[in-house]
KEZA-513203 format. One record per residue (C-alpha): residue number from 1; x negated, z negated, y. Coordinates in pm, whole numbers, plus 50000, padded with zeros to 5 digits. Layout:
<rs>
> seq:X:Z:Y
> NUM:X:Z:Y
...
</rs>
This chain:
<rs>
> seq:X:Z:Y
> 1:84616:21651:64544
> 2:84510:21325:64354
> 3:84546:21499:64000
> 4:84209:21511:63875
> 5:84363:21476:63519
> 6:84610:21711:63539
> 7:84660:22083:63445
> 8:84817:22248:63791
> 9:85053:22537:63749
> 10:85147:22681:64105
> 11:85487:22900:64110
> 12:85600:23085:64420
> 13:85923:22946:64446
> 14:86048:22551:64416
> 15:86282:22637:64124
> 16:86511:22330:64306
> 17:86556:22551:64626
> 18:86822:22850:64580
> 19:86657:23178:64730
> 20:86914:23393:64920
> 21:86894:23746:64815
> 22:86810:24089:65035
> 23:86472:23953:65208
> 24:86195:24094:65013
> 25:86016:24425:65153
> 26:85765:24626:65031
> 27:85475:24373:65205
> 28:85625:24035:65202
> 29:85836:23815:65008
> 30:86069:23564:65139
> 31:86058:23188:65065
> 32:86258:22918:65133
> 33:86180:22530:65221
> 34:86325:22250:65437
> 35:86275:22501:65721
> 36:86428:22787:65670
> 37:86269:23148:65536
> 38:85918:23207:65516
> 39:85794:23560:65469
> 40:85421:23577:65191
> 41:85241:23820:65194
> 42:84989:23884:64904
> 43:84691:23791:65089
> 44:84836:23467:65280
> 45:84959:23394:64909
> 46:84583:23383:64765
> 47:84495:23191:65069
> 48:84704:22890:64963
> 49:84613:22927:64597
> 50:84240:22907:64700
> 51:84299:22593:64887
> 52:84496:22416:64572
> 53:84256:22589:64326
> 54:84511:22503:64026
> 55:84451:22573:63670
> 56:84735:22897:63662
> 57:84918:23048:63904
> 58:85199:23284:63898
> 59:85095:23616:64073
> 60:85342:23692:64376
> 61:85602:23895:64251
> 62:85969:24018:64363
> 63:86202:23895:64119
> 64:86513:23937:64323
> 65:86730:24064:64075
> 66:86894:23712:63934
> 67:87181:23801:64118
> 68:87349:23989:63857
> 69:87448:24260:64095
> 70:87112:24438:64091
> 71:87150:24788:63964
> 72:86877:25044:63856
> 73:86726:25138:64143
> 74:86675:24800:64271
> 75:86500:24704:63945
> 76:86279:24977:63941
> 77:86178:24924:64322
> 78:86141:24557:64168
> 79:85914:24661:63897
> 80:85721:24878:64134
> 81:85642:24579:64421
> 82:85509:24324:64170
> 83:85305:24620:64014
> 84:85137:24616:64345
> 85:85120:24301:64479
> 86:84990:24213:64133
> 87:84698:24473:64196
> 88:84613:24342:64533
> 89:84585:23977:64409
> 90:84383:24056:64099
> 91:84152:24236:64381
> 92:84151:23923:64606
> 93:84117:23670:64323
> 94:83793:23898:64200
> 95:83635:23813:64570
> 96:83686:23448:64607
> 97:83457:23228:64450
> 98:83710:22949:64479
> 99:83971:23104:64199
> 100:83693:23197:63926
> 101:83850:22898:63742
> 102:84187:23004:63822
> 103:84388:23227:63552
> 104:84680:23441:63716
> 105:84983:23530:63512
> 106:85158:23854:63587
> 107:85507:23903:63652
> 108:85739:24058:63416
> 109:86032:24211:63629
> 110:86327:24445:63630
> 111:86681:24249:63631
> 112:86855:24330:63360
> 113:86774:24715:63290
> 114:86599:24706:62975
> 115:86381:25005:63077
> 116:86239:24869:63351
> 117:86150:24557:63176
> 118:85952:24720:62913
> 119:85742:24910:63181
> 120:85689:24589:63391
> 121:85559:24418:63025
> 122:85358:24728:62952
> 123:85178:24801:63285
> 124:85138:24430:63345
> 125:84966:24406:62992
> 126:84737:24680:63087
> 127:84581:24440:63399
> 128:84331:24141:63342
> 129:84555:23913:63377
> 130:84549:23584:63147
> 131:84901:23497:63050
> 132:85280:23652:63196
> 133:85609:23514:63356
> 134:85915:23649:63259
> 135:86107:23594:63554
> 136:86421:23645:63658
> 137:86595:23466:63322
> 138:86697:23119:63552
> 139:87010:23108:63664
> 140:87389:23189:63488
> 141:87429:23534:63646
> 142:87269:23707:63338
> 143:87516:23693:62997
> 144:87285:23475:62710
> 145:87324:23714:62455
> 146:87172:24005:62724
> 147:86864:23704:62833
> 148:86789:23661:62499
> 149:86795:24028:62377
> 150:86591:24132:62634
> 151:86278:23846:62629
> 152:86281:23922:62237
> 153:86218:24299:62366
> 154:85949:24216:62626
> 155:85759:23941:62414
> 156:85728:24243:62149
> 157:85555:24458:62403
> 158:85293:24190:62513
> 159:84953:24056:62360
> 160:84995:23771:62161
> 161:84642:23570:62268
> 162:84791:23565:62624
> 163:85072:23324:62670
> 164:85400:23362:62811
> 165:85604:23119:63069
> 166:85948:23125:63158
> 167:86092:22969:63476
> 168:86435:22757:63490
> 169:86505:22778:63129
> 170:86491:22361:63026
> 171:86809:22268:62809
> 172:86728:22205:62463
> 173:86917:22456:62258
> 174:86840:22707:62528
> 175:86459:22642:62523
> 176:86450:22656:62158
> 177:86595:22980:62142
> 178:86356:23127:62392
> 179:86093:22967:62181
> 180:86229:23191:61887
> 181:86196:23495:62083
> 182:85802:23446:62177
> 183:85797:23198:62509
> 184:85503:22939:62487
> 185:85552:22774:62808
> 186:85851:22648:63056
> 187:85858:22555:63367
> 188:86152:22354:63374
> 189:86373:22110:63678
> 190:86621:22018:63348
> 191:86539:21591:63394
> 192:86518:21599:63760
> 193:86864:21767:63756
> 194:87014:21526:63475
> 195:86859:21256:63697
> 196:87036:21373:64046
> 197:87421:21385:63912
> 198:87359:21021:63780
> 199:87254:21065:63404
> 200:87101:21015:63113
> 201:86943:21222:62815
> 202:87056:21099:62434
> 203:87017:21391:62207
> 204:86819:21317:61924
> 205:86503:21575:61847
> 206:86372:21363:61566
> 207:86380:21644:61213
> 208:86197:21354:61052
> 209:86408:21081:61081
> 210:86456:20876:60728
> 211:86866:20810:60632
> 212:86894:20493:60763
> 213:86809:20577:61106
> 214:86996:20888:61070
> 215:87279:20617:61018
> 216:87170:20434:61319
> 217:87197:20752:61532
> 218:87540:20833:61400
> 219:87650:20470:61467
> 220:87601:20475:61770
> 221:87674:20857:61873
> 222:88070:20736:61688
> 223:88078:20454:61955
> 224:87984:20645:62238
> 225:88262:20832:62148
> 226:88499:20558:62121
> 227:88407:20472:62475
> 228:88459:20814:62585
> 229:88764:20910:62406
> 230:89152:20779:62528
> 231:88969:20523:62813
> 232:88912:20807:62969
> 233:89204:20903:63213
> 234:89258:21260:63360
> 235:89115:21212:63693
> 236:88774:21081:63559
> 237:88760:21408:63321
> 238:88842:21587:63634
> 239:88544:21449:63842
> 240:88316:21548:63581
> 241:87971:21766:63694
> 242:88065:22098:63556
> 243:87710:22167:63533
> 244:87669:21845:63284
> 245:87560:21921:62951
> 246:87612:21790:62603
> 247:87264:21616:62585
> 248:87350:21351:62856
> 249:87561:21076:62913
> 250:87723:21020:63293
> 251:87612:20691:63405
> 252:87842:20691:63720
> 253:88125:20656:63457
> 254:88297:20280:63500
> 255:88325:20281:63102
> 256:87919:20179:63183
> 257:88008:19902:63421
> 258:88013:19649:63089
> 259:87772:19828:62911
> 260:87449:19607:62831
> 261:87280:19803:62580
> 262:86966:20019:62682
> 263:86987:20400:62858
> 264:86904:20501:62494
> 265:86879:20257:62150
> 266:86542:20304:62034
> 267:86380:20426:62357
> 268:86025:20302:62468
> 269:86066:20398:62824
> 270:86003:20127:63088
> 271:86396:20169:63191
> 272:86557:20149:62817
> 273:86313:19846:62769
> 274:86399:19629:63067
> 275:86743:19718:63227
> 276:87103:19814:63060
> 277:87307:20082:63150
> 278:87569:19848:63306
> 279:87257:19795:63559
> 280:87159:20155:63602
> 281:87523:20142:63670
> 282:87567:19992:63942
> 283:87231:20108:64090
> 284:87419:20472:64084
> 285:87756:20347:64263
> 286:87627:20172:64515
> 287:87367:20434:64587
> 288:87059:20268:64565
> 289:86723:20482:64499
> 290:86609:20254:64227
> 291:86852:20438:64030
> 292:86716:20765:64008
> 293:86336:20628:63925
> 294:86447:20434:63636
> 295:86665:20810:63493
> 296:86386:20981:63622
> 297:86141:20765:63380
> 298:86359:20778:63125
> 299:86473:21152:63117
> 300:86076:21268:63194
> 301:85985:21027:62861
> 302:86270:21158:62675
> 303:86249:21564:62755
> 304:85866:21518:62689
> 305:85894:21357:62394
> 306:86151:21621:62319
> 307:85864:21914:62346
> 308:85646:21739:62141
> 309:85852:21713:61864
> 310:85901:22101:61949
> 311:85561:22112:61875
> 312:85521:21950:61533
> 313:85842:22110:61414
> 314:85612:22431:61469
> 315:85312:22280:61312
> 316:85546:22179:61022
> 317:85757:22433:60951
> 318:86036:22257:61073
> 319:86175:22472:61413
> 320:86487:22527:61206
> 321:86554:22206:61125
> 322:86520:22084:61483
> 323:86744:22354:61584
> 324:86999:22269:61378
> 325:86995:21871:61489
> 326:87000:21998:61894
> 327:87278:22287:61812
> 328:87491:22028:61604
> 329:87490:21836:61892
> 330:87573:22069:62160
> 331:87870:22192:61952
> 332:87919:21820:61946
> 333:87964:21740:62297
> 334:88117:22030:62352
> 335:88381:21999:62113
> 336:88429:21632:62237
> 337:88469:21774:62615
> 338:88737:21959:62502
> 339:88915:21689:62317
> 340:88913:21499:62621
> 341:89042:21774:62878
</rs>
């Protein structure tokens, strides 16, 4: 794959791709691409993972119960088909020389049933597998406060040498609360989202910062505000992405068109340090592709740099006091959006 360098993680679904629910059976599960459905088995699903040979892989799993109309039953039978299609991989992955290398995580399953989330953590625990997924958690079907309860519940059940990943969590405050409740690792599409509705990731991450930059930030966070408060008519608050969060500035916004300051003050990325946001601008409204490389540089350099100030917070001490910077924030924008509406 030209990635000598890299560690590959292999998921079974794109998490960009929505997955229409009702096609998994008891021997297959359904994904879905550029052309259409494509039933896996367990077997044709090793096959492909001994061709990429990554570094982890996610065992096949059926973790259609996101849709927040799953009951009981269909949790249980959800529980019971990754059970087995975990067995059968671990079985397959024993036999192939090519995946000796390879560490499989198990799937933690069961919608939103507590019970049957529990069992999936315990019985999964029980195999040899080297870390676990707690899927099903993407999405807004599932209420926050009954996400959160219930990864607290199944982190408590599993080893703690073996890590855990989590799938489509990737907004700051969200993935700081998850890392609260015991996930290590996130697979997350948060930039390349921010990136395709036309913006730009600001949020500050840095607990460390001395007073006068803390100044600096504030400075400029008041006249961002300035920009975005009375200039901004009705109809522009109406075209807003609903799905926009407080950790991002909209770049398709004409309040940008004179704007000739970087994507972020302070920013190393090649985008901050050569272009303006008046540029990126007017990349966005007259739909050029240039635009979304120079947000996707930025908002990969920015979200990364974001984790690994995740990690020294830990190393410090400090996850509190980086929480409180992102959640001030987010209470921020959000009180801001509502200003404006």
């Amino acid at each position: 794959m030209g990635m000598p360098d890299a560690v590959l993680y292999c998921s079974l679904h794109d998490p960009v791709t929505p997955c229409p629910s009702g096609y998994n059976t008891n021997k297959t599960v359904s994904l879905w691409g550029s052309s259409g459905r494509m039933e896996m088995t367990a077997s044709k699903f090793m096959d492909i993972q001994r061709a990429i040979q990554p570094d982890w892989f996610q065992c096949i799993s059926d973790g259609d119960t996101i849709s927040g109309e799953a009951g009981r039953k269909r949790a249980e039978k959800s529980v019971d088909r990754s059970l087995s299609f975990l067995d059968i991989c671990l079985e397959l992955q024993e036999k192939s020389p090519e995946l000796q290398g390879s560490v499989m995580f198990g799937a933690i399953e069961g919608g939103d049933i507590l019970e049957e989330r529990l069992r999936s953590a315990r019985e999964t625990a029980k195999r040899p597998v080297g870390g676990f997924l707690l899927d099903g958690f993407q999405g807004s079907a599932m209420a926050k406060e009954t996400k959160l309860k219930l990864i607290a519940s199944v982190t408590a059940e599993l080893p703690e040498d073996k890590p855990r990943i989590i799938h489509g969590v990737g907004k700051p405050d969200e993935v700081l609360e998850c890392i609260e409740r015991g996930v290590d690792i996130f697979e997350s599409f948060f930039p390349f989202q921010v990136t395709e509705r036309g913006c730009a990731l600001v949020f500050s991450y840095d607990c460390h910062a001395d007073p006068e930059a803390a100044a600096v930030l504030t400075q400029n966070e008041i006249q961002d505000l300035e920009k975005n408060g009375a200039q901004e008519d009705q109809e522009e608050v109406s075209k807003a992405d609903p799905e926009m969060t407080p950790f991002e500035i909209p770049l398709k916004d004409k309040k940008y068109h004179d704007d000739f300051g970087p994507l972020l003050e302070g920013c190393s990325c090649y985008c901050c340090q050569r272009h303006t946001r008046a540029y990126v601008h007017h990349l966005l409204v007259t739909n050029e592709l240039l635009a979304g490389v120079l947000l996707m540089m930025h908002n990969f350099q920015h979200y990364f740099g974001f984790f690994s100030a995740v990690r020294d917070a830990l190393r410090d001490g400090k996850l509190d006091q980086l929480k409180e910077l992102v959640f001030r924030q987010a209470l921020q924008g959000q009180a801001d959006a509502t200003l404006r509406q």
